[in-house]
GUNU-844917 format. One record per residue: residue number from 1; residue in one letter; x, y negated, z of N, C-alpha, C, O in turn. Coordinates in steps of 0.001 Angstrom, whole numbers. Layout:
REM residues N
REC	NUM	A	X	Y	Z	X	Y	Z	X	Y	Z	X	Y	Z .
...
***
This chain:
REM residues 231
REC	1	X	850	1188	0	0	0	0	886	-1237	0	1937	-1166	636 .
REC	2	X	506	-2642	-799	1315	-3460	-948	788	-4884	-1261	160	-4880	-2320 .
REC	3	X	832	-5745	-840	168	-7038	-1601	1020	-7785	-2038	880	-9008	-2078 .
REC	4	X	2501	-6878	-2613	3250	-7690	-3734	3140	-6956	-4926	2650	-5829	-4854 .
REC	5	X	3589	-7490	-6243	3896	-6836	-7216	4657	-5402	-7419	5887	-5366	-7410 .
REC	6	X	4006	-4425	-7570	4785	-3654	-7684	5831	-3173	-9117	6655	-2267	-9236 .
REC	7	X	5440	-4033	-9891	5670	-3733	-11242	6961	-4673	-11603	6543	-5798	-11875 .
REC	8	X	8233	-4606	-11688	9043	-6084	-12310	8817	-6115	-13179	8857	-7332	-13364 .
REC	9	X	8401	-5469	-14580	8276	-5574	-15588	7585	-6939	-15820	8001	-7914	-16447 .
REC	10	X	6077	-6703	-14954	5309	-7837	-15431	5363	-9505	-15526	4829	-10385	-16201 .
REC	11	X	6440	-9392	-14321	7288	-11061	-14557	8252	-11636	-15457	9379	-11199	-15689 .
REC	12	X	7838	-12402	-15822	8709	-13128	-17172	9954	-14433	-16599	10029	-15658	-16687 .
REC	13	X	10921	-13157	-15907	11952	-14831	-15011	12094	-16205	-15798	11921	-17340	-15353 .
REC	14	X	12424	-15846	-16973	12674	-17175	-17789	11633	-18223	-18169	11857	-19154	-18943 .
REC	15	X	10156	-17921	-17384	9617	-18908	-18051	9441	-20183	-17903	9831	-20168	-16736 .
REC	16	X	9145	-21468	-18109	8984	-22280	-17492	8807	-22882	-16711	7887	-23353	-17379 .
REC	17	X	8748	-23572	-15579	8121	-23880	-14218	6944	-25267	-14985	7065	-26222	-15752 .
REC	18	X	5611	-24453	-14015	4698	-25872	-13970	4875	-26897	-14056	5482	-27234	-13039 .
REC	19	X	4680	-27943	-14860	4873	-29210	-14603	3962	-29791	-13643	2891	-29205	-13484 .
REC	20	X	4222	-30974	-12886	3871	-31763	-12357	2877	-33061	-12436	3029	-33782	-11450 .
REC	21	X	1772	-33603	-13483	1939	-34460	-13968	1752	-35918	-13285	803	-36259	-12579 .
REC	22	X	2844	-36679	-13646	2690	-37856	-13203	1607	-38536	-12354	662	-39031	-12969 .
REC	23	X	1626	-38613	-11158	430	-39195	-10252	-326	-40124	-10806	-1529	-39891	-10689 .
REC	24	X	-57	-41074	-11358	-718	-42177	-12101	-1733	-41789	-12901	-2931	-42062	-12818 .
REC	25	X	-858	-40804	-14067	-1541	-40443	-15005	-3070	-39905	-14480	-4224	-40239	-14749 .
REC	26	X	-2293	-38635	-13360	-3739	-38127	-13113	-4252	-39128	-12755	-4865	-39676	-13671 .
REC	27	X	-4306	-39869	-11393	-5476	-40514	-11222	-6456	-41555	-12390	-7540	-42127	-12273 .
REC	28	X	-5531	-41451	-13428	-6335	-41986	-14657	-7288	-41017	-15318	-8459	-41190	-15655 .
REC	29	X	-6588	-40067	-15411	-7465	-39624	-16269	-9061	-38738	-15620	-10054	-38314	-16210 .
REC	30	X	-8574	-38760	-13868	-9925	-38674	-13068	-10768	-39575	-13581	-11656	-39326	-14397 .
REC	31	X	-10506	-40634	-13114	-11138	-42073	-13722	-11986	-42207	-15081	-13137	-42539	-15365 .
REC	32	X	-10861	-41792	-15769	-11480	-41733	-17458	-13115	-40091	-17268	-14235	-40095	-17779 .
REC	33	X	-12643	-39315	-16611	-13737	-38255	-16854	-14627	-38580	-15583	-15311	-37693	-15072 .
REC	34	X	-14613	-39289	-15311	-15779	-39234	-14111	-16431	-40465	-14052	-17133	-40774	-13089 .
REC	35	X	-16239	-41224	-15063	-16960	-42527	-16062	-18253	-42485	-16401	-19209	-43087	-15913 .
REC	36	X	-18183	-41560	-17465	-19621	-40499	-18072	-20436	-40387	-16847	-21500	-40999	-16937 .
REC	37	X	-20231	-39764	-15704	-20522	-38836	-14923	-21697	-39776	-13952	-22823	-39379	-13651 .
REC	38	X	-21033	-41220	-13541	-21922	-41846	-12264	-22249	-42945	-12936	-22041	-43232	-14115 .
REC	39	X	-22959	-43738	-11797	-23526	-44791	-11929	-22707	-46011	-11903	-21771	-45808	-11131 .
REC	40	X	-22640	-47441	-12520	-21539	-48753	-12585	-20916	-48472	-11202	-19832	-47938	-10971 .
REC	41	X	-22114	-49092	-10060	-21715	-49058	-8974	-21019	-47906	-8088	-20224	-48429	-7307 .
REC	42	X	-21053	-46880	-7993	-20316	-45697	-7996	-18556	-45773	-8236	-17493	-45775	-7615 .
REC	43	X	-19257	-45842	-9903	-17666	-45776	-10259	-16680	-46850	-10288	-15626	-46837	-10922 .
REC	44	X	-17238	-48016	-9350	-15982	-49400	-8943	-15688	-48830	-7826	-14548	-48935	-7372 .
REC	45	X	-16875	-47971	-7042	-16110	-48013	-5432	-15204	-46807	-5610	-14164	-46765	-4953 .
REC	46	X	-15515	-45820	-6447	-14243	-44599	-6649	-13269	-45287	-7004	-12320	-45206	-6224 .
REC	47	X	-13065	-46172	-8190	-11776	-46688	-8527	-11127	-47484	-7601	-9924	-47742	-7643 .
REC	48	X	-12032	-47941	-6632	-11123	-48834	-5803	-10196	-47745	-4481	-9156	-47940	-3852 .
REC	49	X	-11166	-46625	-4502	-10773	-45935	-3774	-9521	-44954	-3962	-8747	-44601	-3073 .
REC	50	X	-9486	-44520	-5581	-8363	-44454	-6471	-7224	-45530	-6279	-6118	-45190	-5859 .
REC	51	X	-7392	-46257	-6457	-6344	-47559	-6439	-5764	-47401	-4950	-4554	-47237	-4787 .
REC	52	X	-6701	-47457	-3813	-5737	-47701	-2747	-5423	-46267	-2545	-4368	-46210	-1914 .
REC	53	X	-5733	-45465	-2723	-4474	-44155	-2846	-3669	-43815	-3284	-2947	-42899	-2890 .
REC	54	X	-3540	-44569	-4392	-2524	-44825	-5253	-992	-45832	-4460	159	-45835	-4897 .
REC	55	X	-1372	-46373	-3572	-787	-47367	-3154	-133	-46940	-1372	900	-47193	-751 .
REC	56	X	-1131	-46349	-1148	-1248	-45321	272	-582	-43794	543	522	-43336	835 .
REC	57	X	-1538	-43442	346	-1469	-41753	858	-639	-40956	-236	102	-39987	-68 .
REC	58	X	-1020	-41736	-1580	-657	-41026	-3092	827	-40289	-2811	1101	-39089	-2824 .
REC	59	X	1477	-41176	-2614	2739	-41226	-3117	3549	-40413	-2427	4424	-39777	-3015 .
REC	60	X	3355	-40317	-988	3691	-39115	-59	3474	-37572	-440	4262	-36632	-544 .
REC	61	X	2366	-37666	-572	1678	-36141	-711	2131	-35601	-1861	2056	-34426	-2220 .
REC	62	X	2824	-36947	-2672	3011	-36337	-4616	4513	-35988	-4306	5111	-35170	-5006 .
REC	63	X	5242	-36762	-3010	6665	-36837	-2702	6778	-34772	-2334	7597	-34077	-2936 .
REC	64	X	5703	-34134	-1192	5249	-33285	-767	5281	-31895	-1942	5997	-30897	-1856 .
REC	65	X	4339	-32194	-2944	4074	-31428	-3691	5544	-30892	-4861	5748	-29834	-5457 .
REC	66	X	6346	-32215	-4789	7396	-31985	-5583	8131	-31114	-4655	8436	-30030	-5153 .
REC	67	X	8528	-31316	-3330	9182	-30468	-2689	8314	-28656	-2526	8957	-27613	-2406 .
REC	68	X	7421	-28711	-2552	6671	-27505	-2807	7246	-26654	-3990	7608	-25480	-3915 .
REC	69	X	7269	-27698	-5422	7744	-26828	-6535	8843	-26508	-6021	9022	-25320	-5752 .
REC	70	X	9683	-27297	-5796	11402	-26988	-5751	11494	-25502	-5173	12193	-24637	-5700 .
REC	71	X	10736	-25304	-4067	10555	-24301	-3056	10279	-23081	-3315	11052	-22133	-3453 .
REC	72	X	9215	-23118	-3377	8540	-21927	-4309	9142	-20617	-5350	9780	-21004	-6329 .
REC	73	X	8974	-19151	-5186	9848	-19214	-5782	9153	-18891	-7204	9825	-18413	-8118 .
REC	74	X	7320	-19264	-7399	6809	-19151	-8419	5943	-20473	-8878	6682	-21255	-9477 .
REC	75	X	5068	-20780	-8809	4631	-22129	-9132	4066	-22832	-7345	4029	-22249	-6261 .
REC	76	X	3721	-24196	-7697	3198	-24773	-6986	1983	-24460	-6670	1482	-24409	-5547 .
REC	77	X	1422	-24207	-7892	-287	-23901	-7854	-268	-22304	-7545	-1184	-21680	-8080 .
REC	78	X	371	-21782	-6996	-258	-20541	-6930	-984	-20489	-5277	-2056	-20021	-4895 .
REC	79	X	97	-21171	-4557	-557	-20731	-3086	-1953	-21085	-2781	-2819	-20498	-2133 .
REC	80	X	-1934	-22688	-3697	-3435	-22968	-3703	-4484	-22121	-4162	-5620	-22122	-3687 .
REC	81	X	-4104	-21429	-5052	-5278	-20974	-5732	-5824	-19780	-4734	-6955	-19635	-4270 .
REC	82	X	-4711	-19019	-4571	-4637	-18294	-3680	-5284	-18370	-2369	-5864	-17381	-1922 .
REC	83	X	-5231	-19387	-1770	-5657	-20024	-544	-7441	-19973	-609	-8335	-19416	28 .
REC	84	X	-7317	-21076	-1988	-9111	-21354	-2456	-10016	-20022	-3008	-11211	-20214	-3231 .
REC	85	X	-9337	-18440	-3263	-9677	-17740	-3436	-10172	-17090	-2280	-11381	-16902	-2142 .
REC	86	X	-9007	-16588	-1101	-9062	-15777	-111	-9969	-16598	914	-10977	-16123	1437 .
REC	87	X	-9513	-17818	1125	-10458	-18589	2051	-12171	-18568	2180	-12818	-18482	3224 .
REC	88	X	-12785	-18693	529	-13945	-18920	734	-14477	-17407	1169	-13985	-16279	1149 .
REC	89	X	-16117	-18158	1694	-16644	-17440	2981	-17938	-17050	2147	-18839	-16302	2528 .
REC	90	X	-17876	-17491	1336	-19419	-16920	445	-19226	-15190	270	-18287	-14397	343 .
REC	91	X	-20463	-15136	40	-20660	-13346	-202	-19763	-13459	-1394	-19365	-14435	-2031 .
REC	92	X	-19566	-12202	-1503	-18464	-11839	-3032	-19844	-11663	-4268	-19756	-12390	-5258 .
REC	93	X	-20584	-11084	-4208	-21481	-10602	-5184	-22331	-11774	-5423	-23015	-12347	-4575 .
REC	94	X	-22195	-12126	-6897	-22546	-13276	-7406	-21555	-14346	-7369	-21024	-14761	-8399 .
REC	95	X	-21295	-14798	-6220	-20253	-15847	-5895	-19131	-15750	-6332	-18623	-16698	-6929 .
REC	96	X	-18541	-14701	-6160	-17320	-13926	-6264	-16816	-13443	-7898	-16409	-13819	-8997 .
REC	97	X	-17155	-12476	-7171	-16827	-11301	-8255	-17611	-11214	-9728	-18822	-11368	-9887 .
REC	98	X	-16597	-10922	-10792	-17093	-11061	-11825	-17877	-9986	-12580	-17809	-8862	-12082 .
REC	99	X	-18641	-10130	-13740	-19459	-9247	-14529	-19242	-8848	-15596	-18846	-9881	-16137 .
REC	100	X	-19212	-8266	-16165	-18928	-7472	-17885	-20293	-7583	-19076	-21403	-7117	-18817 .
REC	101	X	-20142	-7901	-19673	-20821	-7811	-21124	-20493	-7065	-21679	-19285	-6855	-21568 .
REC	102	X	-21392	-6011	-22789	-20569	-4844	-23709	-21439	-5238	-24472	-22493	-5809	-24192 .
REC	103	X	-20835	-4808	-25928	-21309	-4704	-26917	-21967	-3331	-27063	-21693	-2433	-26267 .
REC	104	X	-22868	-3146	-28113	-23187	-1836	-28421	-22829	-788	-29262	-22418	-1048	-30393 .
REC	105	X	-22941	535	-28812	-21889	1553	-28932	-22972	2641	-29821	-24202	2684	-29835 .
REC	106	X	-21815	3573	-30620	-23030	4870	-31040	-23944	4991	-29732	-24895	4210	-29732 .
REC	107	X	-23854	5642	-28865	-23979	6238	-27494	-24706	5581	-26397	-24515	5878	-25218 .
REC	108	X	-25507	4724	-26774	-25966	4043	-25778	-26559	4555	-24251	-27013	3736	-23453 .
REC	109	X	-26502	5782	-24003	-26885	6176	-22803	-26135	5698	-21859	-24950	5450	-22085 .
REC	110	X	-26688	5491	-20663	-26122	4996	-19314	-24574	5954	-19055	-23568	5307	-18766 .
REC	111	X	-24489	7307	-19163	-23939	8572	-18742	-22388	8136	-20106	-21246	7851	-19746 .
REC	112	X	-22720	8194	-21149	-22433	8018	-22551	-20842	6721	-22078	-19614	6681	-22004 .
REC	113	X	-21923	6001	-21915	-21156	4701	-22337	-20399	4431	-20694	-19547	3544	-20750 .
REC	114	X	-20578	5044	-19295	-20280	4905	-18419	-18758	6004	-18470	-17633	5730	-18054 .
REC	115	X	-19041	6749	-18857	-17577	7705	-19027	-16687	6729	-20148	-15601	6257	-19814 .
REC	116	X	-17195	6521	-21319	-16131	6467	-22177	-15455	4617	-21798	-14273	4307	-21949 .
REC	117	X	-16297	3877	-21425	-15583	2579	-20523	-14615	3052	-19440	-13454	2663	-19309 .
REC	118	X	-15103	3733	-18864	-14244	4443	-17357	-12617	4636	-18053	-11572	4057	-17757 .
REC	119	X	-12873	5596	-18991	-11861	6794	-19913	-11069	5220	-20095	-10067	5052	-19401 .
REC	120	X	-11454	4228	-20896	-10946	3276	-21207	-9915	2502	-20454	-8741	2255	-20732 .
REC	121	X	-10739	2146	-19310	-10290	1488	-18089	-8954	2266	-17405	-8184	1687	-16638 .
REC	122	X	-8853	3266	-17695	-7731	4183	-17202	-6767	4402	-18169	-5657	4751	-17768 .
REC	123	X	-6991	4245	-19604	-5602	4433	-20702	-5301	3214	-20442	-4126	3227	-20077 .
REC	124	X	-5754	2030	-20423	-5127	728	-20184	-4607	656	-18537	-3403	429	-18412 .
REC	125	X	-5129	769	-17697	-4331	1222	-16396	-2899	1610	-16463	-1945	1060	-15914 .
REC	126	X	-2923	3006	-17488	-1750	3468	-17527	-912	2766	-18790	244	3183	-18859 .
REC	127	X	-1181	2038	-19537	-308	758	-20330	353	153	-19029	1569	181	-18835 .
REC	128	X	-677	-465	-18050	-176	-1735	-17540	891	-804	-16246	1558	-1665	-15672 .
REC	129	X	1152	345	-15778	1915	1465	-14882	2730	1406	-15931	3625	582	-15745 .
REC	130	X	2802	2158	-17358	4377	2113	-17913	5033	1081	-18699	6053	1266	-19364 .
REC	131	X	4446	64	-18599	4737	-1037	-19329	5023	-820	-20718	6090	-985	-21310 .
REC	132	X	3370	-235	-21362	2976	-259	-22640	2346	-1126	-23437	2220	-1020	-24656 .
REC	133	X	1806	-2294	-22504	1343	-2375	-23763	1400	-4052	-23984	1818	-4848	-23143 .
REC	134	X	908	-4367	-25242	1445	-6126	-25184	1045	-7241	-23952	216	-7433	-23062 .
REC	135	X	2427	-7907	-24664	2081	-9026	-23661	1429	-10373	-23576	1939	-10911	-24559 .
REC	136	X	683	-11216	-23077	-3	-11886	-23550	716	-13015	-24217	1857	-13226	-23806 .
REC	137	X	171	-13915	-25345	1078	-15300	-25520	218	-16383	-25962	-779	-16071	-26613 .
REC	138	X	405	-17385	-25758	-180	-18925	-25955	624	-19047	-27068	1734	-18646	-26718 .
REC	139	X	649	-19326	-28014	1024	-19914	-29163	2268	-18984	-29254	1920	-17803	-29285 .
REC	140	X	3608	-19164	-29307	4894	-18042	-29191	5127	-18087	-28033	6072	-17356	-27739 .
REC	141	X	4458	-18915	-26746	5302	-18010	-25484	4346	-17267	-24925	3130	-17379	-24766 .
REC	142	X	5229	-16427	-24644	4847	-15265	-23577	4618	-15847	-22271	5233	-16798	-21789 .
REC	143	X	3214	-14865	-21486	2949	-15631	-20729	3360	-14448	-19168	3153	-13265	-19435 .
REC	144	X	3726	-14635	-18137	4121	-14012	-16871	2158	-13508	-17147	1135	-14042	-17577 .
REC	145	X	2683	-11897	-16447	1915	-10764	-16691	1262	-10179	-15382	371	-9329	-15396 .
REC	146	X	2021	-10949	-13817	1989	-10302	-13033	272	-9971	-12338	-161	-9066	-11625 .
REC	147	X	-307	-11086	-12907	-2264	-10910	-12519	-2470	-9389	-12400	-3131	-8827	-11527 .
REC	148	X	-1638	-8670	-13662	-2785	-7359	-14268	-2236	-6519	-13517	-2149	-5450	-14122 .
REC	149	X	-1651	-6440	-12089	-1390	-5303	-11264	-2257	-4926	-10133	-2280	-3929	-9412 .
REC	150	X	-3442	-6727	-10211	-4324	-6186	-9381	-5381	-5958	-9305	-6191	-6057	-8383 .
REC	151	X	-5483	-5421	-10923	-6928	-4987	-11574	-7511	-3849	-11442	-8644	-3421	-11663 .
REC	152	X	-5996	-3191	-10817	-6358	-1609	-10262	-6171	-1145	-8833	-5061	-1430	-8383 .
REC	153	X	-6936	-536	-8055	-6300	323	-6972	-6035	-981	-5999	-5074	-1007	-5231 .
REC	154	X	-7043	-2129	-6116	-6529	-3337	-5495	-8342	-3152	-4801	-9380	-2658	-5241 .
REC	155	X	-7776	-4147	-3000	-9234	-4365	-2681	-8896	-5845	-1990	-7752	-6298	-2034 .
REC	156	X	-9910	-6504	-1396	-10100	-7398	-1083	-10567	-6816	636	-11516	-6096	948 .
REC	157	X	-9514	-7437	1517	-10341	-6952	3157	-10471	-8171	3623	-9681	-9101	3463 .
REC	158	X	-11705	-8173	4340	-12145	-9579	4917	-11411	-9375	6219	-10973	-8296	6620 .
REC	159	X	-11333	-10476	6798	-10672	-11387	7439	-11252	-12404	8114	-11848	-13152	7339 .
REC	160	X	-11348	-12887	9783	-11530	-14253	10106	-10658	-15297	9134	-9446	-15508	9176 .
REC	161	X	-11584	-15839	8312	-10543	-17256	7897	-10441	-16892	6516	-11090	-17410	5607 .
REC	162	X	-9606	-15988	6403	-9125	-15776	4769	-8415	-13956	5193	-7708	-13370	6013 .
REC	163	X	-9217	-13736	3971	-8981	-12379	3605	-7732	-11643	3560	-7058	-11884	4560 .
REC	164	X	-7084	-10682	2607	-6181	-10255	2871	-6373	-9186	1371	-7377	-8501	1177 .
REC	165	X	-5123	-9253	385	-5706	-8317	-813	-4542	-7104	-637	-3354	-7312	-393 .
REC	166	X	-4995	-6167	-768	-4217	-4717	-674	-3959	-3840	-2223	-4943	-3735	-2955 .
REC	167	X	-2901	-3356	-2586	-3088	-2512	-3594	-2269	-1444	-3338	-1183	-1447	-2759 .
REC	168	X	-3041	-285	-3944	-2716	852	-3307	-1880	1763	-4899	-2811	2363	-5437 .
REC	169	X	-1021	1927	-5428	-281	1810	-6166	-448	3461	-6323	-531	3898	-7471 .
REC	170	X	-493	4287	-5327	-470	5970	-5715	-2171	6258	-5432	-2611	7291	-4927 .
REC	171	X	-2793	5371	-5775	-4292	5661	-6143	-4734	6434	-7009	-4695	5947	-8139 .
REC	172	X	-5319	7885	-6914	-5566	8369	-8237	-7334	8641	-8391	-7866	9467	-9133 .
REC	173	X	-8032	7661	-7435	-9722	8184	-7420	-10237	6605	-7451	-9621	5546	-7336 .
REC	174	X	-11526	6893	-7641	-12359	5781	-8365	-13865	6220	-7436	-14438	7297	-7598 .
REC	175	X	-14427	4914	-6255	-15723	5262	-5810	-16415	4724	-7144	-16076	3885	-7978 .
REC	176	X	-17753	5724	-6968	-18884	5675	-7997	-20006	5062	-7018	-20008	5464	-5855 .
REC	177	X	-20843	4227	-7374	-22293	3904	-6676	-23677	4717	-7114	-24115	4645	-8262 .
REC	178	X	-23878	4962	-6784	-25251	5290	-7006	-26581	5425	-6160	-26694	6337	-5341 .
REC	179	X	-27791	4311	-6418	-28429	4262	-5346	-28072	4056	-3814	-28656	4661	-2915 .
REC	180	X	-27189	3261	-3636	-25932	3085	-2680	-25659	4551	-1980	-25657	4976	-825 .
REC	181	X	-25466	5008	-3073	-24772	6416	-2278	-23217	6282	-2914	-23092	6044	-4115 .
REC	182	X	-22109	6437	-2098	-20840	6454	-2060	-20135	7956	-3055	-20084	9079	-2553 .
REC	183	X	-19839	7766	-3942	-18880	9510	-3915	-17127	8488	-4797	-16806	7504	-5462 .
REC	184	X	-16636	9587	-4168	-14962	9298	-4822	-14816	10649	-5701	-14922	11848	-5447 .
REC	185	X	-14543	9936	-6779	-14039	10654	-7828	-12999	10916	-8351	-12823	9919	-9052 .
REC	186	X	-11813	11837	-8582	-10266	11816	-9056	-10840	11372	-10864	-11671	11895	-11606 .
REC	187	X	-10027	10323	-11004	-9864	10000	-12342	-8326	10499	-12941	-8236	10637	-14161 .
REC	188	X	-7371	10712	-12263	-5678	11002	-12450	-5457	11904	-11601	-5866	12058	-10451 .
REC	189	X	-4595	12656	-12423	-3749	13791	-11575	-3085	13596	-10244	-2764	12468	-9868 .
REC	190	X	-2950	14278	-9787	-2115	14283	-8336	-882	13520	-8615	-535	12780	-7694 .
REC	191	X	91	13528	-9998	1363	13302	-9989	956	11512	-11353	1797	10819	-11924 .
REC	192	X	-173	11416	-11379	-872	9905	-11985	-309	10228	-13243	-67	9110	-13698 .
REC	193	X	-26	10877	-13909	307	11187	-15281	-729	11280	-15917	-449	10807	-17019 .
REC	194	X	-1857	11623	-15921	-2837	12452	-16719	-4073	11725	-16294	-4053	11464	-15091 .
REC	195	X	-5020	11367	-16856	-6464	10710	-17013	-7977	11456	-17251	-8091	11978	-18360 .
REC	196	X	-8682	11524	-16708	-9762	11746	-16722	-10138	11719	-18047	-9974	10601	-18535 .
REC	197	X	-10766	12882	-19121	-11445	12512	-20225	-12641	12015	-20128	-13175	12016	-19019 .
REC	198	X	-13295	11506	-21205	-14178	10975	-20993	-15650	11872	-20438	-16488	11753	-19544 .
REC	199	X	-15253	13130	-21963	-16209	14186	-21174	-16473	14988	-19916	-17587	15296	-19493 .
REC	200	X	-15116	15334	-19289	-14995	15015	-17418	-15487	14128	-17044	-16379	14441	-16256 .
REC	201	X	-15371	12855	-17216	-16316	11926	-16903	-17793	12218	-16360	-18327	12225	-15251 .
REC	202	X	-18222	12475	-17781	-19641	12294	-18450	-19973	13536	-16911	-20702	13175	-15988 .
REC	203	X	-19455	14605	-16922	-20057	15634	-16329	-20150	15534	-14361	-20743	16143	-13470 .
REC	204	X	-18954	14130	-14484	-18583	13867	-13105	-19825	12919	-12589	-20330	12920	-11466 .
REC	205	X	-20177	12107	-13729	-21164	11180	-13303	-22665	11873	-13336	-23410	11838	-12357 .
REC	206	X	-23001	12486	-14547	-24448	13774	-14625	-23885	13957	-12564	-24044	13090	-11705 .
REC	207	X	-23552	14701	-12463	-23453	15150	-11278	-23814	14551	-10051	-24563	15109	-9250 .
REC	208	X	-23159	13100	-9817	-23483	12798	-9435	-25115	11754	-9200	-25674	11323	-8191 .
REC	209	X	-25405	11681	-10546	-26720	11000	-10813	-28084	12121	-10202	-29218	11904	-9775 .
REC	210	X	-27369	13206	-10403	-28264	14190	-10356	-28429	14336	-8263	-29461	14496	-7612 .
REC	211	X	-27356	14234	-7887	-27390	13981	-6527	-27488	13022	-5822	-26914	12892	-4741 .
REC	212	X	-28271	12179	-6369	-28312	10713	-6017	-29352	10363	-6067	-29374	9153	-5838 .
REC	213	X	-30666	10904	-6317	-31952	10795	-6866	-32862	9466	-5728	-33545	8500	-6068 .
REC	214	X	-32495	9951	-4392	-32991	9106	-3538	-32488	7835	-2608	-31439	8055	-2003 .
REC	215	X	-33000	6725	-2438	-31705	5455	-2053	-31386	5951	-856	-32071	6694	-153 .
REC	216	X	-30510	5592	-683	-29773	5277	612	-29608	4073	1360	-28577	3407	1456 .
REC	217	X	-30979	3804	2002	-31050	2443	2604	-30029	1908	3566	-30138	784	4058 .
REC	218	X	-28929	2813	3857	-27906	2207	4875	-26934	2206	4374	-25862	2492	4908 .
REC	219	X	-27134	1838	3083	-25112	1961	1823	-24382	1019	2762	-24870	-110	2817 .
REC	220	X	-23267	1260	3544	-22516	10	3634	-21983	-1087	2475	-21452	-2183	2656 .
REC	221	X	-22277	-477	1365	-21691	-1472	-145	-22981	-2789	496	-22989	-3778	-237 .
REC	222	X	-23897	-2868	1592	-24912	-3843	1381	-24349	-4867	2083	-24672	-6008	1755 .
REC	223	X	-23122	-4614	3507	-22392	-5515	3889	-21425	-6599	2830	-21091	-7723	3204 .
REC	224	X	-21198	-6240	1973	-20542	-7175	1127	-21551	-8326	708	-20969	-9104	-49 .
REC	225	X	-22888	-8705	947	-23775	-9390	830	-23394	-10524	1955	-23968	-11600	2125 .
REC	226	X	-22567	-10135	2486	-22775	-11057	3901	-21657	-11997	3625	-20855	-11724	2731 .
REC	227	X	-21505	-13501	4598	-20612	-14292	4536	-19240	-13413	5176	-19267	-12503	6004 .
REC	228	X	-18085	-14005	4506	-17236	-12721	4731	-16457	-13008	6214	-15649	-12137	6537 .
REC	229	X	-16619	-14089	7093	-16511	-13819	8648	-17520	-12727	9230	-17141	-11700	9792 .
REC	230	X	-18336	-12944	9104	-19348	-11857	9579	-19612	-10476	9543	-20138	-9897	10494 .
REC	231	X	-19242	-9854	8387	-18631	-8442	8389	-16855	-8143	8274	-16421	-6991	8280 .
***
């Protein structure tokens, strides 16, 4: 278990460091987009309020942030984001956590299309374990890769305050939901070489659909509904 990178591959040492941009600038170009946005009166008392921060508090905190980059031994913006991620207290579902769109497939059955996404989700797994497969790029640069290590075998544990993210790197099972009933499923071999076909799949999930017929009004998956001090 680890909440660093386990992968060096996925870091790109040479790449650029964040820029900074000029304090001024930003507070202009706040200014310029938040014009549109309010009312005359509004937007004199923001600018004035802009202005004396500019003159005040600005210049410290920008003095601050430069010493942050220097520091760091990856960007400035990461701890923040980091911070504004783990910190908030909203439920994860909806708030949180994100959703998938698919297009449509020969196979449209629930069973069908739930194995062969799964099957999917695990050959790319094992790209991003042997460092197969491309890397992303913005125009010709390559961009640092290290996000996609915690797309797998990664959880989120709540925490008073701010959470705490775990990844479990010799993970070889996958919980299934159903009717909030819990089952863990091996998707990879004991030695993570080898992947679940899809038709294993198909027969892993029949199975369990078939044993799942009635809810389970006490799923703990219903605690994740809650503000995340509270569970």
């Amino acid at each position: 278990m680890t909440n660093k990178n386990p992968y060096d591959f996925l870091e790109i040492k040479d790449l650029p460091r964040l820029p900074i941009p000029p304090l001024k600038e930003t507070c202009d170009q706040y200014l310029e987009l938040l014009q549109p946005l309010v009312g005359k009166k509004e937007y004199e008392i923001t600018k004035r309020n802009v202005n004396d921060f500019l003159k005040e508090d600005g210049p410290e905190l920008d003095k601050d942030l430069h010493l942050l980059a220097e520091k760091t031994s990856t960007s400035w913006l990461e701890g923040f984001w980091d911070t504004s991620y783990l910190t908030y207290r909203a439920p994860n579902p909806i708030n949180v956590n994100p959703f998938f769109s698919f297009s449509e497939t020969p196979d449209m059955s629930q069973l069908g299309r739930a194995s062969k996404i799964t099957n999917s989700f695990l050959k790319f797994y094992q790209m991003v374990r042997n460092n197969k497969f491309k890397y992303d790029y913005e125009r010709d640069m390559k961009l640092c890769m290290t996000q996609y290590f915690r797309l797998f075998g990664t959880t989120r544990i709540p925490y008073i305050g701010r959470d705490k993210l775990k990844t479990y790197t010799k993970s070889n099972y996958m919980i299934v939901l159903c009717n909030n009933h819990m089952w863990k499923v091996q998707v990879l071999s004991s030695d993570l070489k080898e992947i679940a076909s899809a038709e294993q799949l198909k027969r892993h999930f029949n199975y369990i659909m078939e044993n799942s017929q009635e809810i389970n009004n006490d799923g703990i998956s219903i605690m994740t509904s809650e503000n995340r001090d509270t569970w």
